[in-house]
PAZA-542562 format. One record per atom (N, C-alpha, C): residue number from 1; residue in three letters; x, y, z. Coordinates in steps of 0.02 Angstrom, whole numbers. Layout:
residues N
NUM,ALA,X,Y,Z
...
***
This chain:
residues 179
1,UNK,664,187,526
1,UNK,619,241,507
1,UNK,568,253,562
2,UNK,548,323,577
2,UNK,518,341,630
2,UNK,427,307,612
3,UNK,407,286,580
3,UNK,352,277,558
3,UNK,343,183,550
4,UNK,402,154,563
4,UNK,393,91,549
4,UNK,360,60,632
5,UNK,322,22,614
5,UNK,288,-13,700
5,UNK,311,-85,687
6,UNK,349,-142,758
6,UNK,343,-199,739
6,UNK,293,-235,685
7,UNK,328,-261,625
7,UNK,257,-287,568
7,UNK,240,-363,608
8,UNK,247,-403,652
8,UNK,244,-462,649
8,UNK,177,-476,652
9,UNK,109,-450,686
9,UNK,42,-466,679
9,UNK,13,-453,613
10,UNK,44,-409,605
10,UNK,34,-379,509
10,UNK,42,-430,477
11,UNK,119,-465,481
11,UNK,129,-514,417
11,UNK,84,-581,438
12,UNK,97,-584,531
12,UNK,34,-646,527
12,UNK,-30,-645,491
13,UNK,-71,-584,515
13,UNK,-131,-568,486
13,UNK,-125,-564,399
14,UNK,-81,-557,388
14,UNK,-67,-542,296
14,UNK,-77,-612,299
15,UNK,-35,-670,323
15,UNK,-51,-744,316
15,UNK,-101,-753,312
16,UNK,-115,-754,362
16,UNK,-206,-773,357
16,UNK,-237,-770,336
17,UNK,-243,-689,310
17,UNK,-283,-670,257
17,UNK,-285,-698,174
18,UNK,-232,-693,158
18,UNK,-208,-731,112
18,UNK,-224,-816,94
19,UNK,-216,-857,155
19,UNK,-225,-922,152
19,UNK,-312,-900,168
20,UNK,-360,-877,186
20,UNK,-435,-887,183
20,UNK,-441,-860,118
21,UNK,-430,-812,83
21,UNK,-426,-795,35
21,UNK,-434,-826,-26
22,UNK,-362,-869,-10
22,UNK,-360,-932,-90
22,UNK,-397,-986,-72
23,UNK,-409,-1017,-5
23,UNK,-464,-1068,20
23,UNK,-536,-1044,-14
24,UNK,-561,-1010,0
24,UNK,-613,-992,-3
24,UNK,-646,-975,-67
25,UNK,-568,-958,-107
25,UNK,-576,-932,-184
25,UNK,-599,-1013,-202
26,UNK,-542,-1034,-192
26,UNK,-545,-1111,-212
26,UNK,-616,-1148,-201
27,UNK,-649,-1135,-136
27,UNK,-696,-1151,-137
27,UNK,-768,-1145,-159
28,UNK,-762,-1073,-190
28,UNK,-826,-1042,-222
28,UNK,-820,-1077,-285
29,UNK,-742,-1078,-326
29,UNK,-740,-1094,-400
29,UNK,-757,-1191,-403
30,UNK,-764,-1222,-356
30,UNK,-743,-1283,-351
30,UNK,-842,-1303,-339
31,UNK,-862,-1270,-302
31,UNK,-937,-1296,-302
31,UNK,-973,-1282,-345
32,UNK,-952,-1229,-387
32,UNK,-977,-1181,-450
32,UNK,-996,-1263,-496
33,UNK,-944,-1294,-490
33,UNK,-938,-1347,-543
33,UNK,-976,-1402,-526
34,UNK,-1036,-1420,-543
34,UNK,-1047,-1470,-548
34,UNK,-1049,-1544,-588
35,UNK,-1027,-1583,-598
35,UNK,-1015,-1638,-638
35,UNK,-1084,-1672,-671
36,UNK,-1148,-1653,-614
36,UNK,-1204,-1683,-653
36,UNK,-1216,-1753,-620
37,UNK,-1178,-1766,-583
37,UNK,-1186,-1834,-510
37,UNK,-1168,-1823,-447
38,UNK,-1159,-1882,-446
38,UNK,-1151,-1897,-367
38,UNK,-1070,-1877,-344
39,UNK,-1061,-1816,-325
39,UNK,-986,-1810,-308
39,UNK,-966,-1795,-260
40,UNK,-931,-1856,-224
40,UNK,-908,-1868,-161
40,UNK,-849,-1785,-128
41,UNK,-830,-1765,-174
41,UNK,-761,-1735,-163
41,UNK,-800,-1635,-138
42,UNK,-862,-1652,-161
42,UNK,-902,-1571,-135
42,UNK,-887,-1563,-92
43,UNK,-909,-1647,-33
43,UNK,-918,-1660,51
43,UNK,-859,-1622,58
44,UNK,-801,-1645,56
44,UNK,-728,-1616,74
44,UNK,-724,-1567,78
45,UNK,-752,-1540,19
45,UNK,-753,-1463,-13
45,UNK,-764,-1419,45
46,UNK,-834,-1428,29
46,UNK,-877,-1413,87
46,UNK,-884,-1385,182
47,UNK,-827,-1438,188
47,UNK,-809,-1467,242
47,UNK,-758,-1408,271
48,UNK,-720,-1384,231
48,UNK,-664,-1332,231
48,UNK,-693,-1254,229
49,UNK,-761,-1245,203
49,UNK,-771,-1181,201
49,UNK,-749,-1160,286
50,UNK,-760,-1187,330
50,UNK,-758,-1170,399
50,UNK,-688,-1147,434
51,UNK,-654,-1189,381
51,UNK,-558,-1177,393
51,UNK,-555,-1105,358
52,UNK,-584,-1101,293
52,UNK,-568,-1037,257
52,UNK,-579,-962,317
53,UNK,-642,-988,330
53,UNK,-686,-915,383
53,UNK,-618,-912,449
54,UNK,-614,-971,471
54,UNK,-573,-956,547
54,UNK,-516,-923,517
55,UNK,-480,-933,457
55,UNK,-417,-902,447
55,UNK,-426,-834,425
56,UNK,-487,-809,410
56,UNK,-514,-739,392
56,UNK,-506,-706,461
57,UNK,-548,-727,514
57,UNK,-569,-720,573
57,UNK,-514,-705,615
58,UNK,-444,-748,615
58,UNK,-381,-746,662
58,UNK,-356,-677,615
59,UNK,-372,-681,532
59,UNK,-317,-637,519
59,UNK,-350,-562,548
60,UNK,-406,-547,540
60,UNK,-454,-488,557
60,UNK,-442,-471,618
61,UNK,-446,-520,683
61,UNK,-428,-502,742
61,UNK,-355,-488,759
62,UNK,-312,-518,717
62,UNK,-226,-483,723
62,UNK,-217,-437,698
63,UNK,-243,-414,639
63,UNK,-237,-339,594
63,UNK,-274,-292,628
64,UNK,-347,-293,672
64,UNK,-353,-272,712
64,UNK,-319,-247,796
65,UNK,-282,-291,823
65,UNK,-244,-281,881
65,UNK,-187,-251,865
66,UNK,-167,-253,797
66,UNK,-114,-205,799
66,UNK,-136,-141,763
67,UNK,-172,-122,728
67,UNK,-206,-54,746
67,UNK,-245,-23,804
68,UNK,-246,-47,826
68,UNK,-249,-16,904
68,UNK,-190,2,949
69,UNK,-146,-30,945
69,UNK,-71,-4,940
69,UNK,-39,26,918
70,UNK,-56,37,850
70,UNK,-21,65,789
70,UNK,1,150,824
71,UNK,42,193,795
71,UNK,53,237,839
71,UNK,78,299,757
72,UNK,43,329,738
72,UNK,76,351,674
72,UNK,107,448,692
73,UNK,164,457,670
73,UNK,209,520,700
73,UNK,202,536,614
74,UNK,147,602,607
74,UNK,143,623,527
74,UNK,201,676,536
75,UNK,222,675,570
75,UNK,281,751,561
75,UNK,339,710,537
76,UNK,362,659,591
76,UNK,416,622,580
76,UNK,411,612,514
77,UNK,370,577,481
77,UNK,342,535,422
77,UNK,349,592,363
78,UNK,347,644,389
78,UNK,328,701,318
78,UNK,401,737,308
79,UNK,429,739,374
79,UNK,534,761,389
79,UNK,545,700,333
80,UNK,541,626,341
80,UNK,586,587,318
80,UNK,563,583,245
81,UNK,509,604,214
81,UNK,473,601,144
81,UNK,506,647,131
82,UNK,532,702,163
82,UNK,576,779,115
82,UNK,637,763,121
83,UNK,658,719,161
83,UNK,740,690,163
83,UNK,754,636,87
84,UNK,730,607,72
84,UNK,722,576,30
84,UNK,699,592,-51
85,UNK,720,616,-93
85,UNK,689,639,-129
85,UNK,679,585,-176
86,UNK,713,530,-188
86,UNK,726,469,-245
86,UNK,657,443,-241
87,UNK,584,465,-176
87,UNK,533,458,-189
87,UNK,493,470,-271
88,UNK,512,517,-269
88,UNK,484,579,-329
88,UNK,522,553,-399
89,UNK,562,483,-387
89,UNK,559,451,-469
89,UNK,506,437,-514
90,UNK,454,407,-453
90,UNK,407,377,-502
90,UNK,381,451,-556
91,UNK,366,507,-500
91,UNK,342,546,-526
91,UNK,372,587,-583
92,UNK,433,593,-569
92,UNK,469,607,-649
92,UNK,470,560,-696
93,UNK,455,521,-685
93,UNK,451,452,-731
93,UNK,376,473,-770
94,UNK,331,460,-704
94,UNK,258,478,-760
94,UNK,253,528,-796
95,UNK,280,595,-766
95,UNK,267,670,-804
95,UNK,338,658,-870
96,UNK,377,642,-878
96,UNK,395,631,-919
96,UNK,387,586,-998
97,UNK,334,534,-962
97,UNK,296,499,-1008
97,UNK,264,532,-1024
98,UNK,213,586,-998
98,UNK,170,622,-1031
98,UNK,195,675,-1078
99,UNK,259,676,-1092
99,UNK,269,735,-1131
99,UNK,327,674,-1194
100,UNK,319,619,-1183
100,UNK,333,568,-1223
100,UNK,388,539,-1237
101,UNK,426,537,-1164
101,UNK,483,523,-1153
101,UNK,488,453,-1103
102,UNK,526,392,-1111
102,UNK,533,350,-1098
102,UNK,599,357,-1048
103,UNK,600,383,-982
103,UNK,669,394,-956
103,UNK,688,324,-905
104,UNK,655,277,-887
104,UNK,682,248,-847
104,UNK,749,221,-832
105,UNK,778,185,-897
105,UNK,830,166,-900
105,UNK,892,227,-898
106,UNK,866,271,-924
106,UNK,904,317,-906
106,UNK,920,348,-848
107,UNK,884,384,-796
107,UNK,867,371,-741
107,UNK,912,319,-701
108,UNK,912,247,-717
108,UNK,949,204,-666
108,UNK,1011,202,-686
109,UNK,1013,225,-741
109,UNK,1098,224,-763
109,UNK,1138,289,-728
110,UNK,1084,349,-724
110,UNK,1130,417,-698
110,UNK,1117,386,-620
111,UNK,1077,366,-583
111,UNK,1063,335,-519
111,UNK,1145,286,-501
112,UNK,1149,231,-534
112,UNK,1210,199,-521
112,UNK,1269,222,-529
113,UNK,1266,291,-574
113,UNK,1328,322,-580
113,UNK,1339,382,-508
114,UNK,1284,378,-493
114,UNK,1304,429,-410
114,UNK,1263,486,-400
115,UNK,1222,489,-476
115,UNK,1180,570,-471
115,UNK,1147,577,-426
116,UNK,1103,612,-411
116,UNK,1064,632,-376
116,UNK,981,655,-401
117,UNK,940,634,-372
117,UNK,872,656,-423
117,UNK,875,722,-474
118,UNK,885,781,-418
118,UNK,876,839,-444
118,UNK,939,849,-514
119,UNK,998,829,-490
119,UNK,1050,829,-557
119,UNK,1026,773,-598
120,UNK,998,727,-607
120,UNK,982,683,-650
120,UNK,915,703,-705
121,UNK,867,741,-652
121,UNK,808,778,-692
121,UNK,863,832,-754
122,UNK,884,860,-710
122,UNK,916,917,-740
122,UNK,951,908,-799
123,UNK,986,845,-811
123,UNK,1009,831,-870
123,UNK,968,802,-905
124,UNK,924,756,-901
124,UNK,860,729,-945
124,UNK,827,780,-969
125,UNK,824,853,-931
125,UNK,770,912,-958
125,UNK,801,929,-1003
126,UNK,890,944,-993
126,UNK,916,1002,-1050
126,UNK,925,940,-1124
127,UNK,923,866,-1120
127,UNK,928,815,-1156
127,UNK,868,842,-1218
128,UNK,797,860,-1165
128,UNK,744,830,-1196
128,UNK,691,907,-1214
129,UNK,717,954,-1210
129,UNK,703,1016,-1194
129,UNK,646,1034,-1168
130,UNK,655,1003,-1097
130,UNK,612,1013,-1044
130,UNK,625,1063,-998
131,UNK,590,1099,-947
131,UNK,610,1114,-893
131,UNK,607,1077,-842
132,UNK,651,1084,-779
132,UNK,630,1040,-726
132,UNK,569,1062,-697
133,UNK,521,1118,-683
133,UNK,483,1112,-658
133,UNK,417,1079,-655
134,UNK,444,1075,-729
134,UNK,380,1027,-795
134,UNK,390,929,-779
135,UNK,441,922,-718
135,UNK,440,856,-728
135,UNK,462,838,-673
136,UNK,485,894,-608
136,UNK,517,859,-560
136,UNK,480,911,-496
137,UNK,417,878,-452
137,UNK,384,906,-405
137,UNK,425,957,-357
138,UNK,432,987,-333
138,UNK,464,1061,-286
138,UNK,482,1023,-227
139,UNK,425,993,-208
139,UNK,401,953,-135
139,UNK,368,921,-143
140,UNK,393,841,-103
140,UNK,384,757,-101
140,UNK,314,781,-60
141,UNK,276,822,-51
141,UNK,224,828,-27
141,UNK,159,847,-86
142,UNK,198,865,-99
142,UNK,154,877,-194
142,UNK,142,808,-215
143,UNK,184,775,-220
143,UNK,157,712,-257
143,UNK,118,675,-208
144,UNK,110,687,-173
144,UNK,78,628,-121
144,UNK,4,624,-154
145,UNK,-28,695,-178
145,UNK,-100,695,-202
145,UNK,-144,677,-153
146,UNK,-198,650,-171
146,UNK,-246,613,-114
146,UNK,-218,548,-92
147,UNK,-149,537,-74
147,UNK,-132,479,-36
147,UNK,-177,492,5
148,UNK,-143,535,47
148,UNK,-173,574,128
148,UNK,-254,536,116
149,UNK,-289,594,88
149,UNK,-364,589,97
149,UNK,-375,492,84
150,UNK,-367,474,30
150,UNK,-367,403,18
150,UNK,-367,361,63
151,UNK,-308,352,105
151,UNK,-293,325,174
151,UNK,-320,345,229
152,UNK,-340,398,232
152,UNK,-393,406,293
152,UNK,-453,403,288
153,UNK,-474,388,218
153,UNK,-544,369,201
153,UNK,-531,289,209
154,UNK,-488,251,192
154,UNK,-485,194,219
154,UNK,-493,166,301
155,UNK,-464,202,321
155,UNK,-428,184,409
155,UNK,-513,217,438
156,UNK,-532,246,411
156,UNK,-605,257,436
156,UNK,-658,205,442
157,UNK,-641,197,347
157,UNK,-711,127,330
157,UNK,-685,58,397
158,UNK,-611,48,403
158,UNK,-576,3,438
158,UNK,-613,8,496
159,UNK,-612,45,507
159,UNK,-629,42,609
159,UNK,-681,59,588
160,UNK,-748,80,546
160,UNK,-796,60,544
160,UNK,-840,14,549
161,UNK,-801,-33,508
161,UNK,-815,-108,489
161,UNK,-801,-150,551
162,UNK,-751,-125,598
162,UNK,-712,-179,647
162,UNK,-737,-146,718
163,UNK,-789,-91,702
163,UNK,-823,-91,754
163,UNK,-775,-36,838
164,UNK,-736,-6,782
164,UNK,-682,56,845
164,UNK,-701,127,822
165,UNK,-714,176,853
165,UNK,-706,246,814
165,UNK,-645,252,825
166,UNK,-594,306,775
166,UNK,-536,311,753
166,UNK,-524,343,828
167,UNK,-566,351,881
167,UNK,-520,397,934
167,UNK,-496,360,972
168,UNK,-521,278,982
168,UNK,-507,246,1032
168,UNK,-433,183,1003
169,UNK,-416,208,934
169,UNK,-345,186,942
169,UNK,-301,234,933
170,UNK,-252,190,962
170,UNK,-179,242,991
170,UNK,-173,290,908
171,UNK,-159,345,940
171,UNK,-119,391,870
171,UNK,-160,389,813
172,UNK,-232,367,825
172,UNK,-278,347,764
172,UNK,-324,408,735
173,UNK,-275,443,696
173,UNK,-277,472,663
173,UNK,-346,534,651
174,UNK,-367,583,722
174,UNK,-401,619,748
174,UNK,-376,666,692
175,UNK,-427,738,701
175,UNK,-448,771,672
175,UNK,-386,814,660
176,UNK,-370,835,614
176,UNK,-314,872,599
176,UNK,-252,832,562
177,UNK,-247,747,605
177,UNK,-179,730,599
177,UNK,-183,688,523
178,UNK,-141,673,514
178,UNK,-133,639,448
178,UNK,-118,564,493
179,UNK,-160,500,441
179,UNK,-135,432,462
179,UNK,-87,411,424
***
């Protein structure tokens, strides 16, 4: 996919983040407790907050270096979202709940039999006396909603926080473009 970038600093940094994460969780819930004496096992405790921070620290600076790399093609990305339409399940799934219809299983059964979204809506509508327009988006760009805005209100606060304006990484997501 035109939009995928090597993940390997990603999943490192996901490590990391993850392991300071539960360290650190561990460590707030663990001093919280006091026994009411003398307890040798805090020291230890204690002792590790510093392991928790460095694994915050490596993961921040790898999730960082690869957004600065990162390189995002919104055209490519928005071609392969209209190639795909089996996106737009969830969304017939929810708008169909709202009119009080439980289709999933149904859905994966016309799915394994070979349908296709749009023929699969189409028979759940005339099933349930729906229309398709009432349950199956025109364009995988419709449903997106405030992804868009969402994510670039993120990738903003991001390089806010990490100390980059969005111009000084690659493809980072300047005025007009979608991240």
């Amino acid at each position: 996919m035109p939009q995928k970038q090597n993940p390997v600093e990603v999943e490192n940094a996901e490590g990391n983040l993850e392991l300071a994460a539960n360290l650190l969780s561990f460590v707030a819930n663990r001093l919280q407790t006091t026994r009411l004496q003398r307890d040798l096992s805090d020291s230890t405790v204690r002792r590790n907050v510093a392991v928790g921070i460095a694994h915050l620290l490596i993961g921040v600076k790898q999730l960082r270096r690869f957004l600065r790399r990162a390189r995002f093609d919104a055209k490519a990305m928005e071609e392969d979202l209209r190639r795909h339409e089996e996106v737009l399940a969830e969304a017939v799934q929810l708008r169909f709940r709202r009119y009080g219809f439980d289709v999933i299983d149904e859905l994966r059964s016309m799915f394994s039999s070979g349908l296709r979204l749009r023929e699969a809506v189409g028979e759940l509508c005339r099933k349930y006396g729906l229309r398709p327009d009432q349950v199956m988006p025109s364009d995988p760009l419709e449903y997106t909603g405030l992804s868009v805005e969402l994510a670039e209100n993120v990738y903003r606060e991001v390089m806010r926080r990490i100390g980059l304006k969005p111009s000084e990484v690659a493809g980072g997501g300047g005025e007009g473009e979608r991240a």
